[in-house]
Every structure is written in C-alpha cells, then in structure tokens.
N, C-alpha and C positions, 0 to 999 in steps of 0.2 A: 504494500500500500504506500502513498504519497506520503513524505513527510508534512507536505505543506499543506493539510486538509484542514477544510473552512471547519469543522466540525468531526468531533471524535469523542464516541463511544465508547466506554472501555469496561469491560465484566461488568455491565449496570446490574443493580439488583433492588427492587421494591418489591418488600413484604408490607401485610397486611395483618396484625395483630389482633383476632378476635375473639368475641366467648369460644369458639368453636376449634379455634387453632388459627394455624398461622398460615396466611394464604400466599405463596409465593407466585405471585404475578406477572414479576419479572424476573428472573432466575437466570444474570449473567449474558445481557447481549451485549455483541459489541461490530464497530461498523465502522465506516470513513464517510463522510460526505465534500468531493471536493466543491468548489466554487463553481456555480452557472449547472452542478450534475445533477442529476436526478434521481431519487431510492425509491424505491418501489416496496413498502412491505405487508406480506400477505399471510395469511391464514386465516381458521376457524374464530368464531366470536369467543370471546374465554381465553385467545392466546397471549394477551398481553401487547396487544400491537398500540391499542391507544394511550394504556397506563404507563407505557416506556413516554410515549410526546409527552403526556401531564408529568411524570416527574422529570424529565429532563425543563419545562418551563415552569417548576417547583410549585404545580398547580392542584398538586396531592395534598389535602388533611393533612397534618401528620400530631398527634394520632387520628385515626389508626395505624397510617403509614407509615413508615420508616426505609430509611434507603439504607441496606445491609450491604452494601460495598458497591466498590465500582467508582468510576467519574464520566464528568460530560465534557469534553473541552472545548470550546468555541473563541476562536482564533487564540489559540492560546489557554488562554483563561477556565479557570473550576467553573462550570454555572452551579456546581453541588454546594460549591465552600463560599458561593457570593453571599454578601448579605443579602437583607430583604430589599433595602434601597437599589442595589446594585441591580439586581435582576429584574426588577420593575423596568429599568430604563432599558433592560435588555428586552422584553415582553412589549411585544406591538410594534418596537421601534426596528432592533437589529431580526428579533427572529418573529415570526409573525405566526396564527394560527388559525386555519379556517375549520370551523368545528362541522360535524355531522349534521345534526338539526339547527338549522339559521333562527326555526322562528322560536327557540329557545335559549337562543347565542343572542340575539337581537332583542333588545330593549322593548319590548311595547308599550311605554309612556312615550318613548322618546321619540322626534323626529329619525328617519333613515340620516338625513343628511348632518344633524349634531352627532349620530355615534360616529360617523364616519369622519367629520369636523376632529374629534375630542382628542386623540393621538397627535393630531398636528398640533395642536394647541399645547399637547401636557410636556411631548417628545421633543417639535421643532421651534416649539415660543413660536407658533405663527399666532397671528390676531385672528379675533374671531371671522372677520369678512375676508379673511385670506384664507383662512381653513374650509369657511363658506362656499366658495368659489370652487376652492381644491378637490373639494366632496363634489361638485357638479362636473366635475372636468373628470375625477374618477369614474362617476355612474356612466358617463357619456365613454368611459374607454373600455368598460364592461360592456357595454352594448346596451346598455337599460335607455330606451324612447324620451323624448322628451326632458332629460334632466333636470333641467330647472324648475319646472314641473316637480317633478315626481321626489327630487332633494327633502319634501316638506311635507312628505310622505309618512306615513306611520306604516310600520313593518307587515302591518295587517292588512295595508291597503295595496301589498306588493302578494304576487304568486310566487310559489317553490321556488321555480326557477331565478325569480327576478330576486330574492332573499336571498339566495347563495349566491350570484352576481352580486346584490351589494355585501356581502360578508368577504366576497375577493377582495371588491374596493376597500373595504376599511384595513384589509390583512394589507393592502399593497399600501397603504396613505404614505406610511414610511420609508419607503423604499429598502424595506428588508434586506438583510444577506442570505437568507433561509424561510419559507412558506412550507409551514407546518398543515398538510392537507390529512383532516380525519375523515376518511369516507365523502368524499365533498359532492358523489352524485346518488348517494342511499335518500332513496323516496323521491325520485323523480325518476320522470318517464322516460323509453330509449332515447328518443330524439333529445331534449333539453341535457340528458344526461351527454351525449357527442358533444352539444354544445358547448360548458362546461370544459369538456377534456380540452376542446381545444381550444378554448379562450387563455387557458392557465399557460398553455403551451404556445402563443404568441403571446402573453403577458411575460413569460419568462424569457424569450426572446430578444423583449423590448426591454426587459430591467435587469436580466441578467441574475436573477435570483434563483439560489439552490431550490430544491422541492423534493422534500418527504412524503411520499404520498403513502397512505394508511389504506388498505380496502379491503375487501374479500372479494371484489371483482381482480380477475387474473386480466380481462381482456383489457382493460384497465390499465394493467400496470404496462402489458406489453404495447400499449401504444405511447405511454409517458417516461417511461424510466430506462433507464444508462442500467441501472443494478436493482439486483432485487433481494432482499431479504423476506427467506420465510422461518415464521415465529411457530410455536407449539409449545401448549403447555408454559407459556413466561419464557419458554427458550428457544434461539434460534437453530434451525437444524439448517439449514441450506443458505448460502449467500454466494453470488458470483453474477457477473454480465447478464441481462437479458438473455442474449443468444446461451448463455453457458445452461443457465436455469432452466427453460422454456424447449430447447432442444438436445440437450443433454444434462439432466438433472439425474442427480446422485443419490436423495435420499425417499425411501418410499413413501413419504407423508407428499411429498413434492408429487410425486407419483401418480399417488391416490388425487391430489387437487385437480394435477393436470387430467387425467383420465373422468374423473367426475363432474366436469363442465365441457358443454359443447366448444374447442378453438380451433377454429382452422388450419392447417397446416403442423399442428401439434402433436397430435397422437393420429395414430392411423388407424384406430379402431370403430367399428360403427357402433357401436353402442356405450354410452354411458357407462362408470364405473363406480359405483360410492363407496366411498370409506365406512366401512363396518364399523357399527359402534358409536358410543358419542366419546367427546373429549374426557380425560381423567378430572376430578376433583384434584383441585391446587392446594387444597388440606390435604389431602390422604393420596398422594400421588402414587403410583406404583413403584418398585426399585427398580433398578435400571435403568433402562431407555422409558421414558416417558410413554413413547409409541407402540412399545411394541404388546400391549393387548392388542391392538387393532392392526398390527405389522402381517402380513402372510409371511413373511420371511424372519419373522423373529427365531433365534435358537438362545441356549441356557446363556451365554454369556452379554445376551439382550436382557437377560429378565434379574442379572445380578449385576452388571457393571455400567454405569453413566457414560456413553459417548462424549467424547470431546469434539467442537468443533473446530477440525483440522485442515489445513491445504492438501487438495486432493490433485490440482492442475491448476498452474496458472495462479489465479487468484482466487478460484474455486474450490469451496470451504465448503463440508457436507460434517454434521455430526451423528454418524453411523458408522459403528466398528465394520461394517463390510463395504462404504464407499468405495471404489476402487480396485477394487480386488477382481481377476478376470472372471467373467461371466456371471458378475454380479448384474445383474440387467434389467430392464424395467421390462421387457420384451417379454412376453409367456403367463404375464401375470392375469390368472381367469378370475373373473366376476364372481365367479361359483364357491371360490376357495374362501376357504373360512380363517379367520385370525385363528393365532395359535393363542 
C-alpha cells in the first residue's frame, strides 16, 4: 500500500458493552484510502460496515461503545486520540457524510437551504447571505429545479430522491477530502437510484474528493469504486481492486454475495445462489472462522483457528486459511450443498 494515503485504517475495533454481552461490531479492519480513490465496502446488514464510518467520525455513544484498539489516520493525524473540538472541525468540513435515510439526516423544522447554509457558516466564517447563495448554487449543481425556489424548502416538501441530492449538497458545502456514503441509494427507485451513482461520480470528478461508499448493493460498488472491501461479522475477509474482487475473488463469503445477486458478466451461472443460513450473533460468535457455519468448504481447522487477513496476490488480501492454495476454486460450488 501507498505511504502517502489521504486516510488509514488500522486493526479498528468497536465493541458494544451490554446487559447481554459484548457485541463486537467491528472486530479489526483495516484499509488505505488514497486521495481522489474510491472504497467500495460490502456485505450483509449486521456486518459492521456503517458502525466502522460512525466511529471512525467518533459519532458512536460511548457508553455503550468503546473503541478496543486500533487507529484512524487522516492525513496524518489520530481522528481516535483528537479531542472533541478537534474532530468537530474535522466533521462536515474535511471528511463529510451522507447518511442512508435523508429524511431523518435532514432537519424538519428547518429550511433545506439553512442546513445546507450552517457548515459554511460554522466551518468557513462565511456570512449568512454568502452561505445563502452557496446552498442555491449547490442544489442547482445536484440537479434539484429551480433552486432559488426550492432553497426555502422544508425537507418535506422535497421527494426521496431530491433529499439525498440535497444531503450530497450539504456533504459537498465544504469541499471535503473524503465523502463518507452510507447506503446513499437504499429506498429509492432503479432509475433515481442510477441517478444518484452518477451525480456522486461527476461530483467527484469536479472536487476531487475521496468516497467510501457503504452498501449491500455489489452493482453499486462495481460501477463506483477503485477497491473494495468486504466486511463479515465486524470483520473484513476480502479486500483488493475491483477487477481483483469481482473476477477473481478469494474468499467464499465473496462467493456466496457474488453468486446470490443477478451481475453481468460475473458469474456464469444461470441461477441464483444464496448463502445458507443467516449471519452469526456478535455476542456469541462461533470459534474460528466466523463463516464457516455457513462455509460449504469449511474443515476442522475453520471451526478452531481465526483466519488472518493476509496478501494473497498483489494487493489482494482474503482472510481464509485456504485462499490460494491450488484448486481452491469458487468453480463447482452447487446450490444443493449444505454448510458443514
């Protein structure tokens, strides 16, 4: 990996401290994100993909929370070890986040164009009729009609799609180094959802801002991201290039995602494949490999020893004790077969 990367991940770990036990959420990921690149990270609901963004933008309780090792580093700098002041001026301004549900991200007393105004004001000391203006000049480069208009809008008075369009706007006011995307086209429809991918993707064009995108859409990630990182269980088991991940993926959970969604050009099978089973409990995890109840290829030293995620090619990182190894293959693997 680059020494010079805008943002670095390193063994993250956020546990959850409850009546019931300790929920390990994030369980040791770690990543590069260079300047202008794009991360793509994927998996099941339960995997730890959005609670990794919330404490990396130290937007997690704590308690419950607590961040049990690991660091964040952006340009340099701890975001773990900043104070509170510190990291506020980093929130909105340098790293930015568009959340899943806008019309619960977006204020419903307030105008669209004051939340989108509010960062200019707190982050760049702009005046209020300069922030004013700034918020009509963003909605109009999202694509939202009439701006000036519509600036004086209440979040209720915009549809799905036009509320994540202005929730880009307020994520871009600052000209971020990093655009933190959680799910950003969950609950909207195919078309508005295209639109979306590709507004983000000439907005980064034009600003030049990294982007984390978070989803459990794969098709998704293959049309926006440089790399991709897949999560499980709080942990990452697969990370490498698009093309590395997508047409030669290593680990069987990668497997199972690719094979259980319709993609083009992806798998060559005509039928669907779902991953048997649902995800493990993040209290009561299994030993071993986290995967491998649901693994077809699981043996004894899956169900007693923790894979490491290790360089397998390249930069391509799989944590399964048999990535690698010849004739380990995604090729052969039947619907019919049952987890061990």
């Amino acid at each position: 990996m680059a020494g010079d990367a805008l943002l670095k991940v390193d063994d993250l770990k956020m546990y959850f401290h409850t009546r019931d036990g300790v929920v390990k959420a994030v369980d040791g990921v770690s990543y590069e994100l260079e300047r202008g690149g794009t991360l793509g990270i994927v998996g099941e609901s339960g995997s730890g993909k959005s609670v990794h963004a919330l404490t990396m933008m130290r937007l997690v309780p704590m308690p419950p929370g607590r961040i049990e090792g690991g660091d964040v580093l952006f340009k340099g700098r701890s975001l773990i070890a900043m104070s509170d002041e510190e990291i506020r001026h980093v929130r909105g301004n340098e790293i930015a986040m568009i959340f899943q549900d806008p019309m619960t991200s977006l204020n419903p007393v307030y105008r669209v164009g004051r939340q989108i105004a509010e960062p200019l004001m707190v982050h760049k000391g702009a005046s209020r009729a300069e922030a004013w203006d700034r918020a009509v000049e963003l909605l109009r480069l999202v694509g939202i009609p009439n701006p000036e208009t519509r600036v004086r809008d209440y979040p209720h008075q915009f549809s799905g799609g036009m509320r994540q369009r202005a929730m880009i706007a307020m994520a871009l006011a600052c000209d971020p180094d990093i655009v933190i995307a959680d799910e950003p086209t969950t609950a909207l429809d195919v078309t508005i959802q295209a639109q979306i991918v590709e507004l983000m993707l000439e907005l980064q064009e034009r600003t030049g801002s990294a982007i984390i995108m978070i989803t459990h859409d794969l098709g998704v990630v293959a049309d926006v991201a440089d790399r991709v990182l897949v999560m499980y269980a709080g942990k990452a088991v697969e990370y490498g290039t698009v093309d590395e991940v997508y047409y030669r993926p290593l680990h069987p959970y990668t497997w199972g995602l690719l094979d259980s969604i319709p993609i083009h050009g992806v798998s060559e099978k005509s039928e669907l494949c779902p991953i048997k089973g649902q995800p493990p409990s993040l209290i009561f995890l299994p030993s071993g490999c986290p995967f491998h109840p649901r693994c077809p290829h699981a043996q004894e030293i899956c169900r007693t020893t923790v894979p490491t995620l290790r360089v397998i090619e390249g930069s391509h990182s799989s944590a399964c004790h048999f990535s690698g190894d010849a004739g380990f293959t995604r090729e052969g693997v039947a619907c019919e077969v049952s987890p061990s």
